[in-house]
C-alpha angles and dihedrals in degrees: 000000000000130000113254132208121268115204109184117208128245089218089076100041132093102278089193094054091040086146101048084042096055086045089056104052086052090056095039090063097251113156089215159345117263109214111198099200099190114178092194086241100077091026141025092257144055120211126151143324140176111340086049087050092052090046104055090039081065095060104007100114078194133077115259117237105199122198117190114207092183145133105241098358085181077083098066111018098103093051089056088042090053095040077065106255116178098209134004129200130175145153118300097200083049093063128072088208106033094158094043091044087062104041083060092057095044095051087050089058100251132129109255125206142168119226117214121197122227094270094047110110105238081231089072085077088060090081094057111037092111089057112042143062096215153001117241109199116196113229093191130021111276124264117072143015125251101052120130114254116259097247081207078074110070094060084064086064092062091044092047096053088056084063098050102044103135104007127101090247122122129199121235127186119207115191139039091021110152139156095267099054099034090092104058081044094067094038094064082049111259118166104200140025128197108209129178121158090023089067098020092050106032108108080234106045085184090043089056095050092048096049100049086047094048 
């Protein structure tokens, strides 16, 4: 099997010691930062948004993998585009443009995917595959870290990876991620993984890294 990529979130981390925080994941052997951007309305929380994005693009030595959890998010894409995401993923049933959402992100150079909730059938990402870089499936509800992954959700990789057979498109999978059930993960071929408490609250950060990567 191949390694996959591992992007901590930022959720999970020490919000006083951001910058500590951002060093260390580079140490510890992370591929990027996951940046959950909640406006309350889409979600029950309410976490960050431009201004944060532009700050930790300044010292971040990682790519920053930005998933918006936002109502419209139309509103607000250029000025994510603009604060220097990597890559930028939302909800496609929470924007009134989705395609042409995308497409913005795309033109701009940046990775475009759409994020789909627990109760969101995988077939939902049919109607985008011309338009996107990846697929970000949602292992928990949105909201907060911490919560145990939805087992229902591991069959979606694999049909997630029918859809994409052929295409440049990887699968990512944001909530519930830990070191036991990594494995069976990656051997249905996911190709990224998003993981908070699983690296910000193991004894052994690097170990944890290394072995969700392994």
């Amino acid at each position: 099997m191949e390694t996959i990529k591992i992007s901590p979130s930022l959720l999970s981390a020490d919000w006083m010691n951001l910058q500590s925080e951002l060093d260390n994941l580079s140490a510890w052997g992370a591929d990027m930062v996951h940046c959950d951007v909640i406006d309350g309305l889409f979600a029950p929380n309410i976490t960050f948004g431009m201004p944060m994005i532009s700050a930790l693009k300044r010292v971040s030595k990682l790519p920053l993998d930005v998933h918006l959890m936002i109502v419209k998010p139309e509103r607000y894409i250029q000025k994510f585009i603009s604060a220097g995401s990597d890559t930028i993923s939302f909800h496609p049933e929470a924007s009134e443009k989705p395609v042409e959402v995308l497409d913005m992100i795309r033109k701009n150079g940046i990775k475009a995917g759409i994020a789909l909730n627990p109760d969101v059938p995988a077939s939902v990402a049919k109607d985008f595959l011309d338009h996107i870089d990846y697929i970000l499936l949602m292992g928990v509800f949105p909201g907060f870290g911490g919560q145990k992954f939805i087992p229902e959700v591991m069959g979606k990789i694999d049909e997630c990876k029918k859809y994409t057979v052929g295409r440049d498109i990887y699968i990512e999978l944001d909530g519930g991620v830990t070191v036991e059930n990594i494995g069976e993960m990656k051997r249905r071929g996911l190709d990224a993984a998003v993981a908070g408490n699983a690296v910000f609250a193991a004894p052994d950060p690097a170990e944890a890294v290394r072995k969700l990567k392994a």
